[in-house]
Biopython code that builds the backbone (N, CA, C, O; Angstrom):
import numpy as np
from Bio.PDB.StructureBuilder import StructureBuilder

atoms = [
    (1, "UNK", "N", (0.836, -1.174, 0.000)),
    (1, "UNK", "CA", (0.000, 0.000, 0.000)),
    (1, "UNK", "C", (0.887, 1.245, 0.000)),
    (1, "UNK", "O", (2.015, 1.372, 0.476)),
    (2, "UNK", "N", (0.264, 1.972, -0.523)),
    (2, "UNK", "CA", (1.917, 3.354, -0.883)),
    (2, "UNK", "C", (0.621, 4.350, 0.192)),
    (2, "UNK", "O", (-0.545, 4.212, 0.564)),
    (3, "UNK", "N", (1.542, 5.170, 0.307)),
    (3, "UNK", "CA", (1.660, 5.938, 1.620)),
    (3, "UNK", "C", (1.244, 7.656, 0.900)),
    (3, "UNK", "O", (2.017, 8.426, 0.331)),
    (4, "UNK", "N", (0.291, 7.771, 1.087)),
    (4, "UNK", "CA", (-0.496, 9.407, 0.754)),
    (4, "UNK", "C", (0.576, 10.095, 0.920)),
    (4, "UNK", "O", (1.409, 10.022, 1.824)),
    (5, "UNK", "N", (0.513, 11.015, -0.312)),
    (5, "UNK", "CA", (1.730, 12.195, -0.236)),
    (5, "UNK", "C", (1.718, 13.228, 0.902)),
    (5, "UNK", "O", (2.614, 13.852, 1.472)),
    (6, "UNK", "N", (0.316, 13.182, 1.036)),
    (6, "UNK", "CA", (-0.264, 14.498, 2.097)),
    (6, "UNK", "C", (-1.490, 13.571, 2.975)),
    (6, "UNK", "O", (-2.319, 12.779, 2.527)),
    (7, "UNK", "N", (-1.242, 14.006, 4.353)),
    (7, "UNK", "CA", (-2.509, 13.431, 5.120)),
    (7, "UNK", "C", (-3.089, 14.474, 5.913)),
    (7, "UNK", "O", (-2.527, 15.542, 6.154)),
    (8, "UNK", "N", (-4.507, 14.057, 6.412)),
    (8, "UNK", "CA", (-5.168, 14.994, 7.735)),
    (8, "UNK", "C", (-5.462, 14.271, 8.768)),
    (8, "UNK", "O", (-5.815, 13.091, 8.780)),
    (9, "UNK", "N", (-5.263, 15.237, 9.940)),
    (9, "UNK", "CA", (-4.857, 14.743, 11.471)),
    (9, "UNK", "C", (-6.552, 14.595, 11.464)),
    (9, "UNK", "O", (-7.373, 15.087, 10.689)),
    (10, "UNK", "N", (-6.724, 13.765, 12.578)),
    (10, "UNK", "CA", (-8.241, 13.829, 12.969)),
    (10, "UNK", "C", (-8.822, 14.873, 13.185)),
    (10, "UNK", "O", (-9.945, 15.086, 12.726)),
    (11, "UNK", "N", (-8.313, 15.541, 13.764)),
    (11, "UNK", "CA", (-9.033, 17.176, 14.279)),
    (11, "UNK", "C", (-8.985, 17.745, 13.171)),
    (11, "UNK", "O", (-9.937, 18.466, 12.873)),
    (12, "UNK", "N", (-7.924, 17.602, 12.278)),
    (12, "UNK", "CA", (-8.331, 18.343, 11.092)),
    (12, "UNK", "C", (-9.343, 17.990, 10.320)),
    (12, "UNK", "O", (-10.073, 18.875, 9.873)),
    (13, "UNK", "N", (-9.600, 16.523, 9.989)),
    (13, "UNK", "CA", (-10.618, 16.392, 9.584)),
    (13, "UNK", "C", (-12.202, 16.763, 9.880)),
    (13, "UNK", "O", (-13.114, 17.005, 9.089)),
    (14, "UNK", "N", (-12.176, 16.711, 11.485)),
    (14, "UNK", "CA", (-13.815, 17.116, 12.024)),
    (14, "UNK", "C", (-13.795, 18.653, 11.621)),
    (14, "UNK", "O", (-14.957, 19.017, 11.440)),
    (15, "UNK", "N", (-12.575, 20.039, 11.345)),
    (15, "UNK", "CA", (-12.953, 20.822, 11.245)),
    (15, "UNK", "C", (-13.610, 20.948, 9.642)),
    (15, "UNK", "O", (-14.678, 21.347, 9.178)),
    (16, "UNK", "N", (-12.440, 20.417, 9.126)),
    (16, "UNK", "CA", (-12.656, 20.539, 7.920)),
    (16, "UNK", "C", (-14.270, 20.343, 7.314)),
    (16, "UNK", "O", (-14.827, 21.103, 6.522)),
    (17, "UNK", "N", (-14.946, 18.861, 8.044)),
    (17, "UNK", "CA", (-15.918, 18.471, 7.702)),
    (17, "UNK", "C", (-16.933, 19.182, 8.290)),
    (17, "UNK", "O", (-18.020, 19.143, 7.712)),
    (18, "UNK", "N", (-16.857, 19.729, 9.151)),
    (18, "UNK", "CA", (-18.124, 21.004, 9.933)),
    (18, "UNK", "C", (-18.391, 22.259, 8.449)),
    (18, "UNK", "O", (-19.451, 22.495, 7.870)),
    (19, "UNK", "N", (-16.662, 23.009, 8.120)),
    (19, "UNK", "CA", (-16.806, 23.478, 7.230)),
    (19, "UNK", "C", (-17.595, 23.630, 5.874)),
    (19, "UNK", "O", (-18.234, 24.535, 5.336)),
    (20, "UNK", "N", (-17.234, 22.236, 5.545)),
    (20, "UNK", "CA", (-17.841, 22.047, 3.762)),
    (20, "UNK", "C", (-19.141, 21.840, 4.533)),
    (20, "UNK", "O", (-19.950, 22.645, 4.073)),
    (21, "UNK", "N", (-19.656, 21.167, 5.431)),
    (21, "UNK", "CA", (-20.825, 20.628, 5.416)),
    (21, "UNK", "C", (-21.894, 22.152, 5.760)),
    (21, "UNK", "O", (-23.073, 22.264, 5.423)),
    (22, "UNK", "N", (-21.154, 23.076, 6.425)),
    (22, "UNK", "CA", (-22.072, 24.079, 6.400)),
    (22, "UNK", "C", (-22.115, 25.235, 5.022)),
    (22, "UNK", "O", (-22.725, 26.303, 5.088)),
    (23, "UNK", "N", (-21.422, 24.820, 3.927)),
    (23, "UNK", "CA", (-21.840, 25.305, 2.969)),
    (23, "UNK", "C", (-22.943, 25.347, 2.341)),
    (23, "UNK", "O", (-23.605, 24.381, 2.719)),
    (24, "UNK", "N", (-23.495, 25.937, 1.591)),
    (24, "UNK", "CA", (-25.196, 25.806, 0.735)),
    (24, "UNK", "C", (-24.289, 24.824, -0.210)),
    (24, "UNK", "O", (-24.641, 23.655, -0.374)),
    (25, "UNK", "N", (-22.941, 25.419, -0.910)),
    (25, "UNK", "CA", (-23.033, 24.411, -2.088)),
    (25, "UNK", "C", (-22.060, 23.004, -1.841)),
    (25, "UNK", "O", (-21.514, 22.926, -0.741)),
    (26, "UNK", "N", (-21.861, 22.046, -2.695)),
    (26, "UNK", "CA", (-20.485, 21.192, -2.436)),
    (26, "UNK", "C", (-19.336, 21.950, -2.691)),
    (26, "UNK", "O", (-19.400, 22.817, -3.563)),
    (27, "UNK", "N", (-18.373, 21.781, -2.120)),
    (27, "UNK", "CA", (-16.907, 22.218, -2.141)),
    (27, "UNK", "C", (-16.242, 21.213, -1.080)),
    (27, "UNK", "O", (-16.641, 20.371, -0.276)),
    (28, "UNK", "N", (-14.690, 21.887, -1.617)),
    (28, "UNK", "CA", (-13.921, 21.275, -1.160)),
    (28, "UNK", "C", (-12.473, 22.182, -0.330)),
    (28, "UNK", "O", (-12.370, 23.266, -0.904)),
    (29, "UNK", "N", (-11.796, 22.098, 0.375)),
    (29, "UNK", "CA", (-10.853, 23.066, 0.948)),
    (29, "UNK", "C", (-9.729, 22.915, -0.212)),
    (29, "UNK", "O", (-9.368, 21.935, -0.863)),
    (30, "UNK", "N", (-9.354, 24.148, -0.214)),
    (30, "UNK", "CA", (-7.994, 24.044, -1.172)),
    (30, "UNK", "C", (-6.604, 24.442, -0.287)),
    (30, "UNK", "O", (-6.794, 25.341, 0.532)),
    (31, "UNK", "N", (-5.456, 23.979, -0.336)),
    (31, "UNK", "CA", (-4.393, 24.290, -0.331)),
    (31, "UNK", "C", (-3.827, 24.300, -1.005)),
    (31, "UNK", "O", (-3.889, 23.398, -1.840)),
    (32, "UNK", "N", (-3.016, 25.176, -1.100)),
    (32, "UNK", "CA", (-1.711, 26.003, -2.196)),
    (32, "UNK", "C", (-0.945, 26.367, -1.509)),
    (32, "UNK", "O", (-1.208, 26.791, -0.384)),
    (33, "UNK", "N", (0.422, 26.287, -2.090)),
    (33, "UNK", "CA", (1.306, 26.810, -1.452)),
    (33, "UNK", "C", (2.112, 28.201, -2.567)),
    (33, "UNK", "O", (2.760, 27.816, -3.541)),
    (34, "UNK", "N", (2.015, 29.352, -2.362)),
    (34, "UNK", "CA", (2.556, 30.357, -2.799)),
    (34, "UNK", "C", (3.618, 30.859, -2.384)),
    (34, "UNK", "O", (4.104, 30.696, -1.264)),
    (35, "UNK", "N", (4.146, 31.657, -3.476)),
    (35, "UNK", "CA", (5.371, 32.564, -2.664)),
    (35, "UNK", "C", (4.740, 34.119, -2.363)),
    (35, "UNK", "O", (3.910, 34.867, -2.880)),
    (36, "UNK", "N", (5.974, 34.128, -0.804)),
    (36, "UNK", "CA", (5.406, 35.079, 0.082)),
    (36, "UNK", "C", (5.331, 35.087, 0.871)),
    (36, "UNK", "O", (4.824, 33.965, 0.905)),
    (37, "UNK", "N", (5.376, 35.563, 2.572)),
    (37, "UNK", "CA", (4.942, 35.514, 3.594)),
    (37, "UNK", "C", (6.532, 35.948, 3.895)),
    (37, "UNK", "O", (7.294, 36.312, 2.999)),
    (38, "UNK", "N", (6.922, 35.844, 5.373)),
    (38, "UNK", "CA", (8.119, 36.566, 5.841)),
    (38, "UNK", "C", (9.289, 35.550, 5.708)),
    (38, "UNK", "O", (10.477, 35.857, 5.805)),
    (39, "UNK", "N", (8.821, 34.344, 5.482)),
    (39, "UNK", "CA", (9.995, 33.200, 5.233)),
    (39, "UNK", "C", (10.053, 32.998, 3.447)),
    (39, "UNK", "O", (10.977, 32.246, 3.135)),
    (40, "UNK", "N", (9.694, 33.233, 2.909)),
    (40, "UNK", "CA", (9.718, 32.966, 1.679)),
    (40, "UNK", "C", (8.437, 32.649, 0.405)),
    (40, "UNK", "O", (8.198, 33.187, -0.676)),
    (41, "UNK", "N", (7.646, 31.224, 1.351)),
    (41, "UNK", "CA", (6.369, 30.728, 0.601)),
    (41, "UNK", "C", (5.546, 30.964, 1.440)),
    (41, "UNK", "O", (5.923, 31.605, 2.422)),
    (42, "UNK", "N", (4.084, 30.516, 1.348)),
    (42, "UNK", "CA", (3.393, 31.081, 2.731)),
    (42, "UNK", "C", (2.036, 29.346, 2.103)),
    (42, "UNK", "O", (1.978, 28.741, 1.032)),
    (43, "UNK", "N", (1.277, 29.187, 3.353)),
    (43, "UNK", "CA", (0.153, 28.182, 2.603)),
    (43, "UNK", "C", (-0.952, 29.181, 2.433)),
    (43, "UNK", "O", (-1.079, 30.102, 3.239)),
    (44, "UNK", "N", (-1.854, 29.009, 1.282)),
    (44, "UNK", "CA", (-2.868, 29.585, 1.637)),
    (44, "UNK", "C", (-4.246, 28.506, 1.513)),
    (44, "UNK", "O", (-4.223, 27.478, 0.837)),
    (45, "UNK", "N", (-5.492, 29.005, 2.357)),
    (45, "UNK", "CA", (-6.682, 27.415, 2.703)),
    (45, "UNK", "C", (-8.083, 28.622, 1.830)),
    (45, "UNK", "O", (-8.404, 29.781, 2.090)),
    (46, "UNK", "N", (-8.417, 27.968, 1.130)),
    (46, "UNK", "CA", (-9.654, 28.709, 0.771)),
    (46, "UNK", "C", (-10.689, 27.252, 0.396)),
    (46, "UNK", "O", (-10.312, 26.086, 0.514)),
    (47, "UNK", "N", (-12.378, 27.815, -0.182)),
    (47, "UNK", "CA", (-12.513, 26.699, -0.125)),
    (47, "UNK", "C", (-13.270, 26.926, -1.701)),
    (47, "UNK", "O", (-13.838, 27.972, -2.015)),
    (48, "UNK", "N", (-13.150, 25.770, -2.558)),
    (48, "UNK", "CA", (-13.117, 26.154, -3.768)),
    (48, "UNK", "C", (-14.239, 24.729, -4.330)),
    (48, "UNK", "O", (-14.388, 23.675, -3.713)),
    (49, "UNK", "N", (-14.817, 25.061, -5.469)),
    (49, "UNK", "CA", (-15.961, 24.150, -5.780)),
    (49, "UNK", "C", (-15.693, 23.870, -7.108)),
    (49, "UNK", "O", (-16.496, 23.673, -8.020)),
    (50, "UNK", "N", (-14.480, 23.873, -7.124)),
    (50, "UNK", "CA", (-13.798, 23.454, -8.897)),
    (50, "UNK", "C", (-12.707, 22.225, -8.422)),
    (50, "UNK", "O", (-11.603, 22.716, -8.187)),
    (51, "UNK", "N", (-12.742, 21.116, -8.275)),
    (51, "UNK", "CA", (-11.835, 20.267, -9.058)),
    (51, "UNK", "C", (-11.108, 20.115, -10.055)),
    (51, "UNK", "O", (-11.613, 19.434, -10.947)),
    (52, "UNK", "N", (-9.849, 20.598, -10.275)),
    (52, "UNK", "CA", (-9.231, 19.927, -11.187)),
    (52, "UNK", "C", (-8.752, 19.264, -11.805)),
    (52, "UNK", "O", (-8.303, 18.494, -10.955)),
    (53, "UNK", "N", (-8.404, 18.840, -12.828)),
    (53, "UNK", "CA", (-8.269, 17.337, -13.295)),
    (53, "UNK", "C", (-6.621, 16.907, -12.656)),
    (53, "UNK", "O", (-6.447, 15.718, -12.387)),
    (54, "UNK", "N", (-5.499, 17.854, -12.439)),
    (54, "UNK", "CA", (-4.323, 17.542, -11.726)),
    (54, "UNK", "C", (-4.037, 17.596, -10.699)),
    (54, "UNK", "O", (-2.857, 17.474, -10.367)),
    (55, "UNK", "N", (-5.230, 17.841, -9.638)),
    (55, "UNK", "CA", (-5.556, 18.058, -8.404)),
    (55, "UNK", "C", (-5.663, 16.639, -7.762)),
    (55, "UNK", "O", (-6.455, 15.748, -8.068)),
    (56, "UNK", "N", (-4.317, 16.621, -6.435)),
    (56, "UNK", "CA", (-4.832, 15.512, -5.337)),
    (56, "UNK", "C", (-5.809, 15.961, -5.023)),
    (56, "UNK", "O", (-6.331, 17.055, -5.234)),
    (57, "UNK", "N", (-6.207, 14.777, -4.289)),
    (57, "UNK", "CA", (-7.791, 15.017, -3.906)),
    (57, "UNK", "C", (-7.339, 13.747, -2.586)),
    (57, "UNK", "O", (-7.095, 12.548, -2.720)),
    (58, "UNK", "N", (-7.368, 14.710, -1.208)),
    (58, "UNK", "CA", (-6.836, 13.754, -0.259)),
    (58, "UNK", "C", (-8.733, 13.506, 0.749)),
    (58, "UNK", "O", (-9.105, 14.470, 1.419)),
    (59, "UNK", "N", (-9.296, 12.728, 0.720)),
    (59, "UNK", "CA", (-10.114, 12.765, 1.901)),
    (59, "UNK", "C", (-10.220, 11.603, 3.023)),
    (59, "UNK", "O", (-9.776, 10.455, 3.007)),
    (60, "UNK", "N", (-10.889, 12.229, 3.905)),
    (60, "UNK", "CA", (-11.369, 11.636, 5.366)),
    (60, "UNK", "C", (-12.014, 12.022, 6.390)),
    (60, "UNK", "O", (-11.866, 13.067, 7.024)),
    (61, "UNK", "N", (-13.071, 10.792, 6.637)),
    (61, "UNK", "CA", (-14.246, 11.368, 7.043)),
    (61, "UNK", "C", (-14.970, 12.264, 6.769)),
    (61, "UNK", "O", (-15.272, 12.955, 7.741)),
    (62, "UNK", "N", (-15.475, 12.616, 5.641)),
    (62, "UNK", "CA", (-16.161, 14.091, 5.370)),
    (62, "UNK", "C", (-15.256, 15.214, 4.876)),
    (62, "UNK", "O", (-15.758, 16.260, 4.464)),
    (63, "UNK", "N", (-13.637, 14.988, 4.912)),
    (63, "UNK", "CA", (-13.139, 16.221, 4.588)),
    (63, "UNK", "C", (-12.507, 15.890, 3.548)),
    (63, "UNK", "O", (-12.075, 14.767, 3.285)),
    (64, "UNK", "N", (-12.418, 16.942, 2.853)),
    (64, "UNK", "CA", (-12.380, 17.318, 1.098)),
    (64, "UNK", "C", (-11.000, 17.725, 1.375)),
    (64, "UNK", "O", (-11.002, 18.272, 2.478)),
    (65, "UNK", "N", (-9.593, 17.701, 0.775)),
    (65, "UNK", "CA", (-8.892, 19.065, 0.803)),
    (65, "UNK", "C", (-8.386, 18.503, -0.749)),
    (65, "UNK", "O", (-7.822, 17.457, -1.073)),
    (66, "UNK", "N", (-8.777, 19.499, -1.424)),
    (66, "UNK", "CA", (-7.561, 19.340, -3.245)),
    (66, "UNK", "C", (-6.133, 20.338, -3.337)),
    (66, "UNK", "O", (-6.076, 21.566, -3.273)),
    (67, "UNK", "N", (-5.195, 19.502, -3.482)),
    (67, "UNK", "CA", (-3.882, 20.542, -3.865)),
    (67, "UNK", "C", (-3.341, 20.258, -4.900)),
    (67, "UNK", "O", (-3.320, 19.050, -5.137)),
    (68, "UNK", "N", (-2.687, 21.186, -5.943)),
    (68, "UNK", "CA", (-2.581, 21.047, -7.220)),
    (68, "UNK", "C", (-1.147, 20.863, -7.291)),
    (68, "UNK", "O", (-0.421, 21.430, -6.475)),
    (69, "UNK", "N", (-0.554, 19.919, -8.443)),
    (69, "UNK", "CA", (0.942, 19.719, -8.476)),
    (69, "UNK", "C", (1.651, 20.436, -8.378)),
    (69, "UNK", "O", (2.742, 19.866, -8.359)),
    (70, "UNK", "N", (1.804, 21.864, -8.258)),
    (70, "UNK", "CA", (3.093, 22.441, -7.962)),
    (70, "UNK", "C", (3.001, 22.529, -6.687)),
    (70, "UNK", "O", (4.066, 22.250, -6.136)),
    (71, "UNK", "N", (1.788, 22.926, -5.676)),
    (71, "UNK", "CA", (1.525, 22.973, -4.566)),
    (71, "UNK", "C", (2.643, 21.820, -3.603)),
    (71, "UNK", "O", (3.525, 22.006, -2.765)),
    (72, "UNK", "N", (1.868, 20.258, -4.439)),
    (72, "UNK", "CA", (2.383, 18.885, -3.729)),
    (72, "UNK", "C", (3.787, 18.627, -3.726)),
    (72, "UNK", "O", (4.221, 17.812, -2.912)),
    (73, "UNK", "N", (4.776, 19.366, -4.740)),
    (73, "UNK", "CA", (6.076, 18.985, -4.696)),
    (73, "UNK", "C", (6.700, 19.862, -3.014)),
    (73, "UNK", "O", (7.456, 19.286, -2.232)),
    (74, "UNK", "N", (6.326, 20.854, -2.858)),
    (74, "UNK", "CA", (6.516, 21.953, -1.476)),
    (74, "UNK", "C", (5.597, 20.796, -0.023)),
    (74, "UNK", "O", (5.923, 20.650, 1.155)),
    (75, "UNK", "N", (4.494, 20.223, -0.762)),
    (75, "UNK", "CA", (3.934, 19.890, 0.591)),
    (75, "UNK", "C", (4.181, 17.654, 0.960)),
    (75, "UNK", "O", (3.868, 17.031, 1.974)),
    (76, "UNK", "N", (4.618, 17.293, 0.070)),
    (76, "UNK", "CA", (5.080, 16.087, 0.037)),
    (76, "UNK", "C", (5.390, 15.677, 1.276)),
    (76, "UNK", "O", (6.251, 16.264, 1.933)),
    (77, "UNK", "N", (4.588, 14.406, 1.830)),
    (77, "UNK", "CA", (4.880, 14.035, 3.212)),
    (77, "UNK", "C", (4.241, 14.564, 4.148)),
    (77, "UNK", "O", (4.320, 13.978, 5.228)),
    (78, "UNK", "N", (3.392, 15.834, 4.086)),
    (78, "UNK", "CA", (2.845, 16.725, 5.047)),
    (78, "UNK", "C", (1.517, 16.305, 5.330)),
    (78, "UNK", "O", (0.722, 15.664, 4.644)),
    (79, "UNK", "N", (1.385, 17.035, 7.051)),
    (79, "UNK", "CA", (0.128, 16.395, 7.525)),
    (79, "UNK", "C", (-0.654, 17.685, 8.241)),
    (79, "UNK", "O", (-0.257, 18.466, 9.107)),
    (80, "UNK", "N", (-1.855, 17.599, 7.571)),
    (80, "UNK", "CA", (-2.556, 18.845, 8.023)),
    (80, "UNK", "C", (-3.581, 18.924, 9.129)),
    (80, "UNK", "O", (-4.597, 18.238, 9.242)),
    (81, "UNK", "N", (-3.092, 19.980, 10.011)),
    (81, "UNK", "CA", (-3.620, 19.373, 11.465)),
    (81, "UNK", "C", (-4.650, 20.762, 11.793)),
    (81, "UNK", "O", (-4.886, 21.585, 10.909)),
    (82, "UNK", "N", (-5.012, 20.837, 12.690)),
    (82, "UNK", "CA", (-6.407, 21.689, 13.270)),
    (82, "UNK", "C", (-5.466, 22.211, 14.703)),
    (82, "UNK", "O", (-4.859, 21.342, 15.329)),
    (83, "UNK", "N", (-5.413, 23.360, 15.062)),
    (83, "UNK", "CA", (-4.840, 23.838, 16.650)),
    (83, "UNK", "C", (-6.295, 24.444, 17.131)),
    (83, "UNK", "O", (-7.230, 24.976, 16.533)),
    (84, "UNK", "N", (-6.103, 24.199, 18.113)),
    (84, "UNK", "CA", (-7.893, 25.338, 18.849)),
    (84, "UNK", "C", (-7.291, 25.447, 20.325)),
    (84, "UNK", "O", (-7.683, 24.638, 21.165)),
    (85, "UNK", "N", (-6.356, 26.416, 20.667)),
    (85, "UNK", "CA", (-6.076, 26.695, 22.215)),
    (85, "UNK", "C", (-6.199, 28.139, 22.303)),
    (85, "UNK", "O", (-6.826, 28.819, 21.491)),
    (86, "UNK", "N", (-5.563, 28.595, 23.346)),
    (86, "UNK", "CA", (-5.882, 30.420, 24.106)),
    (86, "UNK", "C", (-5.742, 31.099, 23.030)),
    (86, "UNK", "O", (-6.773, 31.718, 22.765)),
    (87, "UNK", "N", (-4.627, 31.301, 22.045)),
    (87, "UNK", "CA", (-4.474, 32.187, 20.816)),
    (87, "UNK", "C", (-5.666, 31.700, 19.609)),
    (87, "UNK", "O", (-6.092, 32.378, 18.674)),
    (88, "UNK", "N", (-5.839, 31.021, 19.794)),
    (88, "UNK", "CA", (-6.961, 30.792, 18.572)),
    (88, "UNK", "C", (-6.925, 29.439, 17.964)),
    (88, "UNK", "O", (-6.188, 28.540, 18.370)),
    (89, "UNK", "N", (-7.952, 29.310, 16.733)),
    (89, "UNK", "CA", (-8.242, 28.445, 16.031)),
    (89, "UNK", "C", (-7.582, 28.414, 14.618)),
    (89, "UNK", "O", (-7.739, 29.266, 13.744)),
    (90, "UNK", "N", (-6.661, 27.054, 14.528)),
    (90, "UNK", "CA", (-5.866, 27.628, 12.849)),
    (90, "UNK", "C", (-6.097, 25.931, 12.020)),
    (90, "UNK", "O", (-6.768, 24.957, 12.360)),
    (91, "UNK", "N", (-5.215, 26.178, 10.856)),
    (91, "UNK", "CA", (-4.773, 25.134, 10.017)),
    (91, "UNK", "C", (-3.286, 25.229, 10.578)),
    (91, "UNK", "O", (-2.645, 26.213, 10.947)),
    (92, "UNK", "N", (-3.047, 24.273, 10.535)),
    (92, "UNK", "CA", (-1.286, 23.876, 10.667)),
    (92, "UNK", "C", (-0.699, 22.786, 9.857)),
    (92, "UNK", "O", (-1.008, 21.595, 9.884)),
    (93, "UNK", "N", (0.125, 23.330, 9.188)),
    (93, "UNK", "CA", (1.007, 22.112, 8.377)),
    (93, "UNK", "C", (2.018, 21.468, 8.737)),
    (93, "UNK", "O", (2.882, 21.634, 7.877)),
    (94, "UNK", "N", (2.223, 21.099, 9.199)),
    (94, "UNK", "CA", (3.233, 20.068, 9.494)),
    (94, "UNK", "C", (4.502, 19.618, 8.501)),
    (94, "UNK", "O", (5.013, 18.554, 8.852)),
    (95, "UNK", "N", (4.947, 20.085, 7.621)),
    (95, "UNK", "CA", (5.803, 19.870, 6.324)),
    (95, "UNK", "C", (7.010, 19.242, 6.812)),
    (95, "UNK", "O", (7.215, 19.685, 7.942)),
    (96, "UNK", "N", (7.909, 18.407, 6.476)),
    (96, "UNK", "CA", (8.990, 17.612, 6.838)),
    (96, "UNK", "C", (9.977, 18.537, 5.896)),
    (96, "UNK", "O", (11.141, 18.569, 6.297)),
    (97, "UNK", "N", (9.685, 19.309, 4.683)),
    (97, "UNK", "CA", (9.840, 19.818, 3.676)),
    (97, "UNK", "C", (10.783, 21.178, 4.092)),
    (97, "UNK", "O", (11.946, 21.307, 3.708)),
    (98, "UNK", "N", (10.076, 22.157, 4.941)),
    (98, "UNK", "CA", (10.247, 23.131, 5.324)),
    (98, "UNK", "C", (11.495, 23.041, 6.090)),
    (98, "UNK", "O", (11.793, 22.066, 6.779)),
    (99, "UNK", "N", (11.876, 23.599, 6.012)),
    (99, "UNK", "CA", (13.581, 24.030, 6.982)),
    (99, "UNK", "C", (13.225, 25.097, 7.627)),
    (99, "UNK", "O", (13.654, 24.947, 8.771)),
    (100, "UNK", "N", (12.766, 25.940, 7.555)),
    (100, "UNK", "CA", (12.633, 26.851, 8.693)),
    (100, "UNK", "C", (11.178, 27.922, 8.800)),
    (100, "UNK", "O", (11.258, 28.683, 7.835)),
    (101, "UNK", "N", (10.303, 28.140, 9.363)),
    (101, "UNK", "CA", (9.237, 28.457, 9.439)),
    (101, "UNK", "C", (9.233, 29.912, 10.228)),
    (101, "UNK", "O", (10.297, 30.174, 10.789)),
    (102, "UNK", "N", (8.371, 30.712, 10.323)),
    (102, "UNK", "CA", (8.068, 31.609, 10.507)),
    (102, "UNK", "C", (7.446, 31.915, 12.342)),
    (102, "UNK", "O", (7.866, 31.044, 13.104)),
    (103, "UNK", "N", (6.796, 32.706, 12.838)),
    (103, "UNK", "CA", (6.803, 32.796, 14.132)),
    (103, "UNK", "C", (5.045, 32.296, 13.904)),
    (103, "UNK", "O", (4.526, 31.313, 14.433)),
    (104, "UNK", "N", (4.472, 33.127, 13.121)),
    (104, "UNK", "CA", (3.058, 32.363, 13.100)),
    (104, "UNK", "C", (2.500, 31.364, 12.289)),
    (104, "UNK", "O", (1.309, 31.125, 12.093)),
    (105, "UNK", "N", (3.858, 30.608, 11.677)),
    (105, "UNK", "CA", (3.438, 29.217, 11.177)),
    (105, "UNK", "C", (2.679, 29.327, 10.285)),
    (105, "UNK", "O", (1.680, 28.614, 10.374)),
    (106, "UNK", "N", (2.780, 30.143, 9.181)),
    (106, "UNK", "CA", (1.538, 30.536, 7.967)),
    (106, "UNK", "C", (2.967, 30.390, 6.936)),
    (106, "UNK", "O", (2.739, 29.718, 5.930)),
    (107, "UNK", "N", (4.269, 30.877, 7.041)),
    (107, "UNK", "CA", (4.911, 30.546, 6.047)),
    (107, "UNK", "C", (6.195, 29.872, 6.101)),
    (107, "UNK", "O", (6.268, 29.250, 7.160)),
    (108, "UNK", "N", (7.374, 29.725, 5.297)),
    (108, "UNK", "CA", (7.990, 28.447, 5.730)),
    (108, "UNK", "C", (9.693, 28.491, 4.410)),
    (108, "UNK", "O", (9.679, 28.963, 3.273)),
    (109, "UNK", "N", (10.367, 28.131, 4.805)),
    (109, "UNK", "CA", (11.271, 28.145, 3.542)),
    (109, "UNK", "C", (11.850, 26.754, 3.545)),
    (109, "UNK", "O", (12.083, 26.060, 4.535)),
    (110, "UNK", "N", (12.071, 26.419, 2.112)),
    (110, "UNK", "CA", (12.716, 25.238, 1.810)),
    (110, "UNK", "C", (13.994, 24.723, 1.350)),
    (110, "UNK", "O", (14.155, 23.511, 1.205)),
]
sb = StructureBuilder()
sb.init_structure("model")
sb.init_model(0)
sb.init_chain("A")
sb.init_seg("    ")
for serial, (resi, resn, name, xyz) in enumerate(atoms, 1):
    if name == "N":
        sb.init_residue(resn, " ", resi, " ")
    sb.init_atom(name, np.array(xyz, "f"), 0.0, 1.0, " ", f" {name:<3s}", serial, name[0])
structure = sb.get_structure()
């Protein structure tokens, strides 16, 4: 069995799936990874109702997330997790990829 390029933590999944499910329409969460942010690339999460045909398409339990091949070469191995403590509620990536990350964990260099 080969081993998902990209996975989601459980918590990520229940958020994820609260999300899409309170949409009117179907969608799915997107991640991308762009350049930008104070380390170099930054992730960005939106939630998008287009599939593409070169788009992973990772799910569980209810959660959708699609990332497109240039995205997956930056996020390879990575596991996308849910935080909810005193500072707030986020997405967190987990990248094995990244060498050095930023103070609020939104961007990352490789």
């Amino acid at each position: 069995m080969t081993a998902m390029p990209v996975t989601i933590s459980d918590r990520a999944a229940r958020r994820i799936a609260q999300i899409l499910k309170a949409e009117a329409r179907p969608c799915a969460l997107r991640l991308a990874v762009t350049g930008g942010g104070c380390s170099g690339f930054q992730y960005n999460f939106a939630l998008d109702d287009a599939q593409l045909g070169e788009d992973l398409v990772v799910e569980k339990d209810g959660a959708k997330v699609l990332i497109d091949p240039v995205s997956l070469d930056f996020l390879a191995g990575s596991e996308i997790d849910f935080t909810d403590d005193l500072i707030g509620q986020a997405f967190k990536v987990n990248n094995p990829n990244a060498t050095a990350s930023c103070g609020c964990g939104t961007s990352f260099t490789v």
